[in-house]
C-alpha positions in Angstrom: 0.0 0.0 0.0 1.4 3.5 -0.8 0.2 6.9 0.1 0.4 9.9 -1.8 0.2 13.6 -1.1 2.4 15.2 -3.4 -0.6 16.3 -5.5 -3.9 15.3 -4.2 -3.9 13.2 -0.8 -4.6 9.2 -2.2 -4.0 5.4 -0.9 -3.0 2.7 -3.8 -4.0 -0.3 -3.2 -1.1 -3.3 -3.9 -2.9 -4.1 -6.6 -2.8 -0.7 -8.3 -6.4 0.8 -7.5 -7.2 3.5 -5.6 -8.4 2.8 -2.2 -11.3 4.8 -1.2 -10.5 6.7 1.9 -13.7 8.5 2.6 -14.6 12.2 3.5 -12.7 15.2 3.2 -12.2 15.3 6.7 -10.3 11.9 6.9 -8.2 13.1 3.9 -6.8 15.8 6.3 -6.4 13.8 9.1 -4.5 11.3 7.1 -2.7 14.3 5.3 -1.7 15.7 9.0 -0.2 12.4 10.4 1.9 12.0 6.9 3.0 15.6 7.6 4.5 14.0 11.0 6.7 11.9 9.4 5.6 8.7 11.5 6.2 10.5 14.8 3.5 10.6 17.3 0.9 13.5 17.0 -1.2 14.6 20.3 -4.7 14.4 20.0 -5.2 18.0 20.9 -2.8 19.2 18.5 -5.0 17.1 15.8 -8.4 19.0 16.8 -6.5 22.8 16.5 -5.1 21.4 13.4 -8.0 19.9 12.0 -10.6 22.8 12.9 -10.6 26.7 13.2 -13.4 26.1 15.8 -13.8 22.7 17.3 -16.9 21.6 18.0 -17.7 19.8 21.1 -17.8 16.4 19.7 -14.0 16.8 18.4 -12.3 14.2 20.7 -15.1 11.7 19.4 -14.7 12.8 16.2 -10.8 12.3 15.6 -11.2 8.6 17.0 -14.3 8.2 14.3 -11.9 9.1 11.4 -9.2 7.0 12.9 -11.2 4.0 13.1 -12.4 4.7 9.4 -8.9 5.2 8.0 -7.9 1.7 9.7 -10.4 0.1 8.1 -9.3 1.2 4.5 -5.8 0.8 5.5 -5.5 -1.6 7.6 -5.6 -1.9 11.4 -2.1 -1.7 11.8 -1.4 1.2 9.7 -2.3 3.7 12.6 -1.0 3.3 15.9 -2.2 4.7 19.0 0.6 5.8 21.5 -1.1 7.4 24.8 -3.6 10.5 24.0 -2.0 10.6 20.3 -1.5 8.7 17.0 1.1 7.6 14.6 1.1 6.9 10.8 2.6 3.5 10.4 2.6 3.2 6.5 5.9 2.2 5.0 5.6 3.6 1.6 4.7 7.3 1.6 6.0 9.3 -1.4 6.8 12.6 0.7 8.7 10.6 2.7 10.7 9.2 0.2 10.8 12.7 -1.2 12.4 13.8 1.8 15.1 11.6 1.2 16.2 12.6 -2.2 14.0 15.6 -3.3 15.3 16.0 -7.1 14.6 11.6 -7.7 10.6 12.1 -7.2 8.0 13.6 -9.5 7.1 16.9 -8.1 3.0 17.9 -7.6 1.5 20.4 -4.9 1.9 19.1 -1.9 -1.6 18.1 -0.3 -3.5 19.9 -3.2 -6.7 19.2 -2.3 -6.8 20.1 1.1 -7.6 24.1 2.5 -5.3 26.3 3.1 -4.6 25.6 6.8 -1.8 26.6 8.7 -0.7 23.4 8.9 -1.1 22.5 5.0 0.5 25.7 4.3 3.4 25.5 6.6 4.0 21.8 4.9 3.9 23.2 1.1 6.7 25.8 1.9 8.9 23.7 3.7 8.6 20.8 0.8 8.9 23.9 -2.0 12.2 25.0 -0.1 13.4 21.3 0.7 13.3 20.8 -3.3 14.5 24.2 -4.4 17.6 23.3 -2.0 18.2 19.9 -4.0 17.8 21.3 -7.3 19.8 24.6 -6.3 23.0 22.8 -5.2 23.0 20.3 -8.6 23.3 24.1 -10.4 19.5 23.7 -11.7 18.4 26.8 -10.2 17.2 28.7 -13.4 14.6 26.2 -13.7 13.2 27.1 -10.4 12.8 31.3 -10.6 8.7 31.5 -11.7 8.3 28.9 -9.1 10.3 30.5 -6.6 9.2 33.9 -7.6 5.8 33.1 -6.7 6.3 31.7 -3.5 8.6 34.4 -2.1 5.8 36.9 -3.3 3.8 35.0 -1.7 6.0 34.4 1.7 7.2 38.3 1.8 8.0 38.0 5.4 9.5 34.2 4.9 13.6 34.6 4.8 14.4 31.2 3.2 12.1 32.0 0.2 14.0 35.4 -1.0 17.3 33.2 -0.1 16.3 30.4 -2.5 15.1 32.7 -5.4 18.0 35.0 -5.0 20.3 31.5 -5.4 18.2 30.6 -8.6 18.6 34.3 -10.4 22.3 34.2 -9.2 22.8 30.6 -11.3 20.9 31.9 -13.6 23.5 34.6 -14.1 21.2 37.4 -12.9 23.3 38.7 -10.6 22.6 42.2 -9.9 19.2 40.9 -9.7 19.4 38.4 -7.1 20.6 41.2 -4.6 18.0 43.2 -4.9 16.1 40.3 -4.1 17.7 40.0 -0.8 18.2 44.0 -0.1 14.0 44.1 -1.0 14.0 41.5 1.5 15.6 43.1 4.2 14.4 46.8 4.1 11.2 44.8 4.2 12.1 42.5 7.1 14.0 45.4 9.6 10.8 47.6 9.0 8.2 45.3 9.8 9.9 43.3 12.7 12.9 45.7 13.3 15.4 43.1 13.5 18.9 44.0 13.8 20.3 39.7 12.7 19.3 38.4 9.3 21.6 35.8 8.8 20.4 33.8 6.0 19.8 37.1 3.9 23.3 38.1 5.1 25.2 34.8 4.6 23.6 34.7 0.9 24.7 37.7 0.0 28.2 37.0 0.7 27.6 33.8 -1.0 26.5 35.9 -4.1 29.8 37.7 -3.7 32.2 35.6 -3.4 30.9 32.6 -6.3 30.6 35.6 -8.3 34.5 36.7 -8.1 35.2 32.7 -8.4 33.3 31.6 -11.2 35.4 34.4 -12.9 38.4 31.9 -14.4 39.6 34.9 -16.3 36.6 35.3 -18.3 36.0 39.0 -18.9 32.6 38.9 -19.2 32.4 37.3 -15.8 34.9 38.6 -13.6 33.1 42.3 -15.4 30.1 41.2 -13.7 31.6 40.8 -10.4 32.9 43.8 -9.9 29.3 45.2 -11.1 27.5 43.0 -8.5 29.8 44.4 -5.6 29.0 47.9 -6.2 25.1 46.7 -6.1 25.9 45.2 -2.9 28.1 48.1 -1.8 25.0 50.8 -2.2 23.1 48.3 -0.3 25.0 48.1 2.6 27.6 45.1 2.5 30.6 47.8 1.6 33.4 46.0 3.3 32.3 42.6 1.8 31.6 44.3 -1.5 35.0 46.4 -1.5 37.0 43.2 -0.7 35.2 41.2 -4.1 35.6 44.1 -6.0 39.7 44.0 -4.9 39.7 40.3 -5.7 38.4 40.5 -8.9 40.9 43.7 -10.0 43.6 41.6 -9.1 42.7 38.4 -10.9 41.8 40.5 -14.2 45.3 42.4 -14.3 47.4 38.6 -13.2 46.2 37.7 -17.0 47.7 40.8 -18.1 45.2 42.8 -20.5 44.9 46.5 -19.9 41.4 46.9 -21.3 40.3 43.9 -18.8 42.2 45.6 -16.1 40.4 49.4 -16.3 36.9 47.4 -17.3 37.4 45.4 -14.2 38.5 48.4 -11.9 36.2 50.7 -13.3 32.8 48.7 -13.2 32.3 49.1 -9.5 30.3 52.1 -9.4 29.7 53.6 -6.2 29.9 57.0 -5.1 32.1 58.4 -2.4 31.6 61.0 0.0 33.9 60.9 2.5 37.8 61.5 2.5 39.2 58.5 4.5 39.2 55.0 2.7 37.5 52.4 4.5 40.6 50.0 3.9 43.8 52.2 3.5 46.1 49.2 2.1 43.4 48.1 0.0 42.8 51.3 -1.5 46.2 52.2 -1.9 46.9 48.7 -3.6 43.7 49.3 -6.3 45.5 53.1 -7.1 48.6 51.2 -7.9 47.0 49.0 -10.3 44.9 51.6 -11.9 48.2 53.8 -12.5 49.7 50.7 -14.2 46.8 50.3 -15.9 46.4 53.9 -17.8 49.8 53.6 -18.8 49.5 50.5 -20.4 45.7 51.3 -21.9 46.4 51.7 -26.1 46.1 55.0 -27.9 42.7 53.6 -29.2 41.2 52.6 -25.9 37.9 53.9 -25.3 37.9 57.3 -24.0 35.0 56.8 -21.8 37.1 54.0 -19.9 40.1 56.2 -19.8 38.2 59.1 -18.0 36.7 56.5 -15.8 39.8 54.8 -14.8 41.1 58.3 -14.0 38.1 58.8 -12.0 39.0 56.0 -9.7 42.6 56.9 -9.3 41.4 59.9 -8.0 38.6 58.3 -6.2 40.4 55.7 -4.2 43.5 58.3 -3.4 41.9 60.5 -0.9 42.9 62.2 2.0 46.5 63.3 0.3 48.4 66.7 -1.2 49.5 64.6 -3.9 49.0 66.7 -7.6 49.0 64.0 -9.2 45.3 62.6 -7.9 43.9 66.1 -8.3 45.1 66.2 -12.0 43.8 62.8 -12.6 40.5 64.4 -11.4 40.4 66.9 -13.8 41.9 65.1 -16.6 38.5 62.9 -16.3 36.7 65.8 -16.2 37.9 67.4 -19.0 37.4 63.9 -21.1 34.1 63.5 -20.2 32.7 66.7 -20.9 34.5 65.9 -24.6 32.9 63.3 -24.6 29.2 64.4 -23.5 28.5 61.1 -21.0 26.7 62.3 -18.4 27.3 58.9 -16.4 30.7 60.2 -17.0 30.5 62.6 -15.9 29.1 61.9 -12.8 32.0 59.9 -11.9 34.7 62.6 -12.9 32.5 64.9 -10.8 32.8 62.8 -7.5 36.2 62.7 -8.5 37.1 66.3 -8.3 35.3 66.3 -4.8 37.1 64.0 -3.4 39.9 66.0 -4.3 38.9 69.1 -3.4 39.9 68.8 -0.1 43.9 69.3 -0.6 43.2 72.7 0.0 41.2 74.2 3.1 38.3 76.9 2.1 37.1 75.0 -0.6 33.1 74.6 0.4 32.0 77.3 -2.4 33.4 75.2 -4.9 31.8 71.7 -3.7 28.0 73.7 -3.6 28.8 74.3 -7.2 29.7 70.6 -7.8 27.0 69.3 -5.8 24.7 71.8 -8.1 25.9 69.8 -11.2 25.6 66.5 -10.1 22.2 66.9 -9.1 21.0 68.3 -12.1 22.9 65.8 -14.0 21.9 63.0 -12.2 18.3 63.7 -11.8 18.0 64.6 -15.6 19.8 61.0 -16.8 18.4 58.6 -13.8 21.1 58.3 -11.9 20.0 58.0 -8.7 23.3 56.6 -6.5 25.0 60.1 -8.0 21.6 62.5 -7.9 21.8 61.1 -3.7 25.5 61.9 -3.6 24.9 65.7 -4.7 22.7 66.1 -1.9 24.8 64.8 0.6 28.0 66.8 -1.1 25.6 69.8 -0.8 24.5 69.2 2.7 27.9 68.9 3.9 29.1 72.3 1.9 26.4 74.2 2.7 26.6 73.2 6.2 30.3 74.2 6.2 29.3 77.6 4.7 26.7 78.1 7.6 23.5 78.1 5.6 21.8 75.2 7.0 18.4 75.8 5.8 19.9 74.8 2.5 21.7 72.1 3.9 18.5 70.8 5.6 16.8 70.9 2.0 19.8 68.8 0.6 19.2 66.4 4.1 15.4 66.2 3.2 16.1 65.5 -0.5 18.8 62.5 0.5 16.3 61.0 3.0 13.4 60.7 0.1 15.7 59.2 -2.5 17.3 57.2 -0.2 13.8 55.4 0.9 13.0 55.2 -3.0 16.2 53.9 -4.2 17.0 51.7 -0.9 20.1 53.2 -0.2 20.0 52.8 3.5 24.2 54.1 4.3 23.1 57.6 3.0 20.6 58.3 6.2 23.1 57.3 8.3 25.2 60.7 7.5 21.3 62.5 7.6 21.0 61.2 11.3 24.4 62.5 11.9 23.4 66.2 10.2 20.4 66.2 12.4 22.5 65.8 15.5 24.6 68.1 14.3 22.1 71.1 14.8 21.2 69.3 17.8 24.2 67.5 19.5 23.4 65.1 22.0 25.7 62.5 24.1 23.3 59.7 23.4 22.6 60.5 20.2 26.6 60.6 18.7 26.9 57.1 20.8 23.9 55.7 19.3 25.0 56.7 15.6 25.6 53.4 13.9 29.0 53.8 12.2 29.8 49.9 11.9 28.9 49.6 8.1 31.8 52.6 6.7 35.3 52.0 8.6 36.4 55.0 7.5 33.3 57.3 8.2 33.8 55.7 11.8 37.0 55.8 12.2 37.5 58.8 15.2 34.6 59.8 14.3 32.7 59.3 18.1 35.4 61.3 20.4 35.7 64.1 17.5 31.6 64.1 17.9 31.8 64.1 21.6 34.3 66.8 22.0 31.8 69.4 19.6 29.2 68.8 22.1 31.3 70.6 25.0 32.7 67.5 26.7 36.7 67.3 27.1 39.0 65.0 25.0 38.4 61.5 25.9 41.6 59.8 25.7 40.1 56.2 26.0 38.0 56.0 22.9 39.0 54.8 19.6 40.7 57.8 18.2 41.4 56.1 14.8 43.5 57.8 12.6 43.7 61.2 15.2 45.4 59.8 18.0 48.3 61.6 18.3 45.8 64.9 18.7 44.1 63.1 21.5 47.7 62.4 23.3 48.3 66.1 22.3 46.2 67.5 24.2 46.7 65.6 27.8 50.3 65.1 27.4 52.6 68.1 26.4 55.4 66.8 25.1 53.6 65.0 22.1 54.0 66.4 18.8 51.1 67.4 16.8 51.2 66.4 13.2 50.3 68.2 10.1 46.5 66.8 9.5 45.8 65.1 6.4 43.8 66.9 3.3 40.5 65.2 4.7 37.0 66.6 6.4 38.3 66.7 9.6 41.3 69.0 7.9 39.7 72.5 9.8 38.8 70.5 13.1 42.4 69.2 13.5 43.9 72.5 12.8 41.4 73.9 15.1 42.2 71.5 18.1 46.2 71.6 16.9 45.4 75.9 18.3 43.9 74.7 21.1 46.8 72.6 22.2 48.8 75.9 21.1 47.1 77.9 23.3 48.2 75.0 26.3 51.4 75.3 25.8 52.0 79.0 25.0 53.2 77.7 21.9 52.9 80.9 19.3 54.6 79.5 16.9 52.2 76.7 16.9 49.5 78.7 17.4 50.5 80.8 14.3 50.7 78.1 12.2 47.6 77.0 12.6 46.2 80.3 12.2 47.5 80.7 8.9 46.0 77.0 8.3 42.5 77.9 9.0 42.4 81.8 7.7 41.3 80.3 3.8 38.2 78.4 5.6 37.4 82.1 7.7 33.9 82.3 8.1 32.7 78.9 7.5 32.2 76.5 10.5 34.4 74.1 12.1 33.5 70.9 11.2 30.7 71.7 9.0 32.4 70.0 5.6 31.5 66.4 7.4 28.1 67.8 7.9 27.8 65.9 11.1 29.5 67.3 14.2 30.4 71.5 14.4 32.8 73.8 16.9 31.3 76.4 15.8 32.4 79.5 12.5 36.1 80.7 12.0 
């Protein structure tokens, strides 16, 4: 005797008929001790499963249909251990389905029953259990209507974006399959607010990584992985993201091809706005390869990839005096207003930002660029660079003192953001709003964790703006030897670096001046600070203030 519920719930006879089981009733009583998988299954757990509302007779009733399925199955085929029962049927084709899900013909899984919990609960957890076998023997293409369906259908079910987002990854859809999961997520953290989604977090770096290993030097592929690391990057996985892009730039230029190399480098597109590299060596060892690169690019490479590559020199060197990176910036520039690409353009744009900041005073000049990138982004849909003006033109305007424009350029950032799913940009909004109101237990509470080098001394700087003193114990990052300055006098204060916090540093470097009675410390730093007179202290991270020049 065998009995079916992958598709309607049946008993075959050993002769090949169909054995009769009776009511509808008995069907889902049958179909609910098959779901148990021969365990034991509590009477009262039978009644709430079987019925919204049990009616009175419901104990009575169960033992009826028990009685009823014995005699069309036999007696032995249900067991009764204490208050509860037990399918003892050998041959059940979920069962054997169980134990090798791709081997047995696939149907809906109790498909004439109702939509109970229990039936429902049963359907997904088969659906996945077969989407799992077919997914790891690479046949996950021929799952994605199926899958999209159910994870329409499951919105709040984390396994089912997992599995599509595996089955549009094999299916080379990449870029697609994290959206899935960033969908997913955004979905998930504001319904439930939940801070752990590992399965959602664990496929994501799955994504990542097959996606810089199925690359074997194929252009084409190892292309697409740097392109599905800036998707991730805008997302939210930056570090993860930023160490698959590295991965991939350096397999692409080990098979030594130029053109691969700068397609490679320059296909991770995601804007910057901040001076300090999340990973230093990292960025530092993708400028290297990118000034190899243009130097080895032929007369006749494309100039759109030649302005880009320049871009990301520029880019990826921040925080420095050095020409060199500024001139890349407006060598790009130059080339892609030549050229008349706005996406381009864009790029070069960002560029010359980022660059901006080897000289101190320069907040004027990033409105204006913040002015182009928003009217060029907004007119050619290109949203991560139409978000980035706004937050270039919060933090200028904030730095020139007008922060009723800077609040408009906040406002703008926050409604993109929610639209475009680009949840790192309101994490420098919340830090503008605290800003023109600073609070202990709001700087503390900022969460940092996702941008390294956003965070990095970014909590004692905040701290200190609000009117505390210097707190030598917290992570001072890159501004330590300011933090020993000022508590131990016989530390020397070095020159800061060509980054936002250039005018705070100078401005605590006259503070420790003033100490000492050091004047010609104290001079120096004047003469630091006097091309920034008149714009505020901290303004150009748009985050933390000590008030105007």
């Amino acid at each position: 005797m065998q009995i079916r519920v992958l598709g309607p719930v049946t008993v075959v006879g050993t002769d090949g008929r169909e054995v009769a089981v009776g009511s509808k009733r008995r069907r889902e009583l049958l179909g609910r001790l098959v779901a148990a998988g021969g365990r034991v299954v509590p009477l009262d757990v039978l009644i709430d499963d079987l019925w919204e509302d049990p009616p009175a007779n419901a104990v009575g009733a169960v033992r009826t249909f028990v009685s009823e399925l014995r005699a069309a199955l036999g007696s032995a085929a249900i067991a009764t251990v204490g208050r509860g029962y037990a399918l003892k049927v050998p041959d059940v084709d979920v069962w054997r389905f169980e134990e090798s899900p791709s081997s047995v013909s696939w149907g809906e899984p109790y498909a004439d029953l109702d939509p109970s919990p229990w039936v429902l609960q049963e359907r997904a957890r088969l659906l996945e259990l077969r989407a799992r076998a077919l997914l790891d023997e690479g046949r996950g293409a021929s799952l994605i209507g199926e899958l999209s369906s159910f994870a329409q259908s499951h919105p709040w079910r984390e396994k089912a974006q997992v599995l599509l987002a595996h089955a549009l990854f094999q299916d080379g859809r990449q870029v697609e399959a994290l959206t899935v999961l960033r969908e997913a997520r955004a979905r998930l953290v504001d319904r439930f607010g939940l801070d752990a989604l590992p399965d959602l977090d664990r496929a994501e770096a799955d994504i990542l990584r097959h996606a810089v290993a199925r690359g074997g030097g194929s252009y084409a592929r190892l292309r697409s992985a740097s392109v599905v690391a800036g998707e991730a990057a805008l997302t939210g996985g930056l570090a993860l993201a930023q160490a698959q892009r590295f991965a991939a730039v350096a397999e692409a230029e080990r098979l030594g091809n130029p053109l691969l190399t700068a397609r490679v480098l320059t296909a991770y597109d995601v804007p910057a706005n901040w001076t300090v590299s999340d990973d230093p060596a990292q960025s530092a060892a993708l400028v290297s390869t990118a000034r190899r690169t243009v130097r080895l690019l032929p007369e006749d490479a494309p100039i759109a990839l030649r302005a880009r590559l320049l871009a990301t020199i520029a880019l990826e060197h921040r925080g420095t005096r050095d020409r060199w990176a500024e001139e890349a910036a407006f060598e790009a520039e130059q080339l892609a207003r030549e050229l008349g690409d706005p996406a381009v353009l864009a790029v070069a744009l960002n560029a010359r930002f980022v660059q901006s900041f080897q000289q101190p005073g320069r907040s004027s000049e990033r409105a204006r660029i913040a002015a182009e990138l928003i009217e060029v982004s907004a007119r050619h849909d290109l949203p991560a660079y139409e978000i980035l003006g706004h937050l270039v033109g919060m933090q200028a305007w904030s730095a020139l003192g007008d922060f009723a424009a800077a609040a408009r350029h906040a406002d703008a950032v926050e409604q993109l953001a929610e639209t475009h799913e680009s949840p790192l940009a309101r994490v420098f909004t919340a830090g503008f709003r605290l800003m023109l109101a600073p609070d202990e237990a709001g700087y503390r509470a900022l969460d940092l964790s996702a941008m390294p080098g956003v965070a990095a001394g970014f909590l004692p700087l905040a701290l200190m703006s609000t009117g505390l003193p210097p707190d030598p114990t917290l992570d001072w990052g890159p501004y330590r030897p300011w933090a020993d300055a000022l508590v131990m006098a016989d530390r020397e204060v070095p020159t800061p670096r060509a980054d936002h916090y250039y005018e705070v540093l100078w401005w605590i470097t006259a503070r420790i001046a003033e100490q000492r009675g050091d004047e010609v410390l104290a001079e120096t730093a004047r003469q630091a600070l006097e091309p920034a007179r008149g714009e505020i202290v901290g303004g150009t991270t748009a985050m933390l203030s000590f008030g105007r020049l």
